[in-house]
C-alpha positions in Angstrom: 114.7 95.6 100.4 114.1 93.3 103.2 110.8 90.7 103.0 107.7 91.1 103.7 104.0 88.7 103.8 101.1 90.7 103.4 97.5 89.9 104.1 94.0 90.9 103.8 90.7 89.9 104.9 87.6 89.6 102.4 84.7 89.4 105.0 80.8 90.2 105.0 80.0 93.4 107.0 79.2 93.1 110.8 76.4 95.5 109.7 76.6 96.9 113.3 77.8 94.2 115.6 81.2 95.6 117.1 81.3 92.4 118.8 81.2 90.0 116.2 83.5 92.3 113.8 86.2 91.8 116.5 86.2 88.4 116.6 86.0 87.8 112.8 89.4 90.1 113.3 91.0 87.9 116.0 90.1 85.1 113.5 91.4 86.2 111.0 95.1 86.9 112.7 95.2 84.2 113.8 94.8 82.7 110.7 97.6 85.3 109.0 100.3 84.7 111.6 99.7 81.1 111.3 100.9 81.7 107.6 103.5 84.0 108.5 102.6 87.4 107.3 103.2 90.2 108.9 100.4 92.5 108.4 96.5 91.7 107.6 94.5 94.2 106.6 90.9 94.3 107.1 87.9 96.3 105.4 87.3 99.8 105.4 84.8 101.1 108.4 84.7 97.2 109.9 83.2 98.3 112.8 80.4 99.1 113.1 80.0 98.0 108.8 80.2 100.1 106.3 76.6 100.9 105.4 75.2 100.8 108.9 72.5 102.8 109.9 74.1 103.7 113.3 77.3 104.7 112.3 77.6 107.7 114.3 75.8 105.9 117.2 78.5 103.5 117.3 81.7 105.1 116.5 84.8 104.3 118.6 87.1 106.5 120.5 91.1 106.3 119.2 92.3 103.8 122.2 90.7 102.3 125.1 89.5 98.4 125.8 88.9 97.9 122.1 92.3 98.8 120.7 93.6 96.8 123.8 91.8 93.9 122.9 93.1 94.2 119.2 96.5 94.7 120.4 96.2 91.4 122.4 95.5 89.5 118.9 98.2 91.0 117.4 100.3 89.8 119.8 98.9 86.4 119.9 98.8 86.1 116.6 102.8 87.5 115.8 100.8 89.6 112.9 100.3 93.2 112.8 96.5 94.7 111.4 95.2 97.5 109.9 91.7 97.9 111.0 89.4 100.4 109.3 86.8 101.8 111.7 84.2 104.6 112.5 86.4 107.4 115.2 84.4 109.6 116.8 86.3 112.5 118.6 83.7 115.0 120.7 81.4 116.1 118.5 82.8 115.0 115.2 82.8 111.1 113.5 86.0 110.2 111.0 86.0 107.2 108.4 89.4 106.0 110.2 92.4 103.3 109.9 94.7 102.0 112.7 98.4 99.8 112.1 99.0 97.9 114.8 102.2 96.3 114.5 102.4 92.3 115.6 103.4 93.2 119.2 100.3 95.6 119.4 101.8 98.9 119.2 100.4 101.5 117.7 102.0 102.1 114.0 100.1 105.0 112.6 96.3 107.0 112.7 94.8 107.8 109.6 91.7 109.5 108.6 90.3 108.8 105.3 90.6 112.4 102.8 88.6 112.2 100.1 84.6 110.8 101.2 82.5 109.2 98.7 79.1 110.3 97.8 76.8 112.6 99.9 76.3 109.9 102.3 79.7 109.6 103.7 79.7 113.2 103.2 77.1 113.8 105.8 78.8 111.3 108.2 82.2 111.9 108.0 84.6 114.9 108.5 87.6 114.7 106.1 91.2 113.9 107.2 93.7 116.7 106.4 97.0 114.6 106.7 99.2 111.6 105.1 100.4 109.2 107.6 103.9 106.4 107.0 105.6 103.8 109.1 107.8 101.2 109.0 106.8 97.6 107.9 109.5 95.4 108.2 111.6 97.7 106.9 109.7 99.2 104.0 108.2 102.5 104.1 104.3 102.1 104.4 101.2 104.6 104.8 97.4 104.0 105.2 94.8 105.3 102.4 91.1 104.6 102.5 88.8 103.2 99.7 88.7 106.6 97.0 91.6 107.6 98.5 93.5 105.0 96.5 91.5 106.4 92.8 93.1 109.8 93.3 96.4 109.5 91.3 97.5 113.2 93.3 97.6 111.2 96.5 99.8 108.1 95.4 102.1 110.6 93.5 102.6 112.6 97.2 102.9 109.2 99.0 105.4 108.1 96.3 107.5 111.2 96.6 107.8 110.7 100.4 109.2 107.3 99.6 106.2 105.1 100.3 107.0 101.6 98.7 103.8 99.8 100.1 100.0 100.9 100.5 97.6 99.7 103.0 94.0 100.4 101.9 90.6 99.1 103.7 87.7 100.0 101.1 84.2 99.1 101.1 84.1 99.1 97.2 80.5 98.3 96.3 78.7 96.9 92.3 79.0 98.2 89.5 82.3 99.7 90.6 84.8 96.7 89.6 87.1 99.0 87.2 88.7 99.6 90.6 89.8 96.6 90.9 90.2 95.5 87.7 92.1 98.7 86.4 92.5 101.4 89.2 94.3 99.7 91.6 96.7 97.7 89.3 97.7 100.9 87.1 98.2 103.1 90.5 100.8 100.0 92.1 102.2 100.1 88.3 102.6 104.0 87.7 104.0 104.9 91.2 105.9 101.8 91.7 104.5 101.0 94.9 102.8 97.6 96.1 99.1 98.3 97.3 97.0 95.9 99.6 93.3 96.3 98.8 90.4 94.7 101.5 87.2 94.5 100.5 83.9 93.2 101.6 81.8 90.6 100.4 77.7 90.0 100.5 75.1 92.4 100.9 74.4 95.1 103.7 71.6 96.6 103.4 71.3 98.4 99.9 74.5 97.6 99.2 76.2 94.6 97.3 79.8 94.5 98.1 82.6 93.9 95.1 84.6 91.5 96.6 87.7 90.8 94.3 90.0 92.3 97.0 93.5 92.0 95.5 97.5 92.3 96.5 99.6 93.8 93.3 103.3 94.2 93.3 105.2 97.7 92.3 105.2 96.5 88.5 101.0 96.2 88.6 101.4 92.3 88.6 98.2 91.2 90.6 99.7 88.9 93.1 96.6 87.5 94.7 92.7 88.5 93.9 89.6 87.1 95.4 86.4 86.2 94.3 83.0 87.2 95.3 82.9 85.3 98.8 85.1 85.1 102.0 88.7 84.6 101.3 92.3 85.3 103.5 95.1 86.1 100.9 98.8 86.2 101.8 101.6 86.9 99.7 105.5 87.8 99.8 105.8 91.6 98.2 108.9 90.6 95.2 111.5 91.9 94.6 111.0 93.5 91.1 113.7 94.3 89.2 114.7 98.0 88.4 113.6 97.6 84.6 110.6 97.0 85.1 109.4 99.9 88.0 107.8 103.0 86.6 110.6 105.5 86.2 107.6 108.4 85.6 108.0 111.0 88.6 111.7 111.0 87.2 110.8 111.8 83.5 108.1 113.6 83.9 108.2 117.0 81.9 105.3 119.7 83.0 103.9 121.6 80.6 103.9 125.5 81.1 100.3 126.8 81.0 98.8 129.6 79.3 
């Protein structure tokens, strides 16, 4: 498979402040392009923050000046993003994630399936569908925060032929199991390398996890942060065949009843 440098962003919440979430974004590609990778990925719901009271107030229609602008920096920067964001279409408000590739186009759409706790809940409307693209030739696709805990969902992507995972979360204490074990066993069972942006600091009620991580297809944790700010890049390996989960072709279902 051909190369590719992956990126993420471990950043405090805007906590409301589009503007100042879209420059910590055009900072941080320029930063990632400067080091070569190809895609950064940013936290889940970046703008407006995560656990911002004025979530629906703020939420962002799919294209116009903003994506524009972010387009620009990916083209500045020679770095694609994924940028997790608030969408509001009419009437309704999705918990959303754009790929941009690093001449600005538009990769893939995604809106986040499985919500988390009764207050995204009463935000958010599910998405219904998986998106994938190409990433430097790799097959890619877009999951959200809890998405990425539902093993159903990485078996489907897996299936499809999805080899790397682009996930925005806004994983908050005590939950650092994720991290720790979740994410690392999903790369490792599906054989797929996942990307997982977190924030760090407080918002509000809310102490982020930090520890954002990049783990290869084989669950070897390539790059972790630590509690504060950090930019990670690293080259996805090529892992030899022996040591990829060969589960979705051995599997043996059990009859029931």
């Amino acid at each position: 498979m051909p190369d590719v440098r992956l990126a993420l962003m471990q950043a405090p919440s805007p906590a409301g402040d589009c503007a100042a979430a879209f420059a910590a974004v055009e900072r941080g590609l320029r930063a990632a392009g400067a080091a070569g990778a190809d895609m950064l990925v940013v936290p889940e719901s970046f703008a407006p923050g995560y656990n911002s009271d004025a979530i629906a107030e703020l939420a962002l229609l799919h294209g116009g000046a903003w994506q524009d602008r972010l387009a620009e920096a990916c083209r500045a920067a020679g770095c694609g993003l994924v940028f997790g964001y608030a969408e509001r279409d009419s009437d309704i408000v999705y918990n959303a994630a754009l790929a941009l590739g690093p001449d600005g186009a538009e990769l893939a759409h995604y809106r986040k399936i499985q919500p988390y706790g009764p207050r995204e809940a009463a935000i958010y409307r599910p998405g219904d569908a998986y998106v994938t693209f190409d990433l430097a030739g790799h097959k890619a696709a877009l999951l959200i925060c809890y998405d990425v805990e539902f093993a159903p969902h990485i078996a489907a992507l897996a299936a499809m032929g999805v080899t790397v995972l682009l996930v925005p979360t806004a994983n908050m204490l005590p939950y650092t199991h994720v991290m720790r074990a979740t994410v690392p066993a999903m790369a490792a069972n599906h054989a797929m390398t996942i990307v997982y942006a977190n924030y760090c600091g407080v918002e509000g009620d809310l102490t982020y996890a930090g520890a954002s991580l990049i783990v290869g297809a084989d669950g070897e944790v390539l790059a972790q942060a630590g509690m504060g700010p950090a930019l990670l890049v690293a080259d996805v390996p090529q892992v030899a065949a022996a040591r990829l989960s060969s589960q979705a072709r051995d599997y043996r279902a059990i009859g029931q009843g």
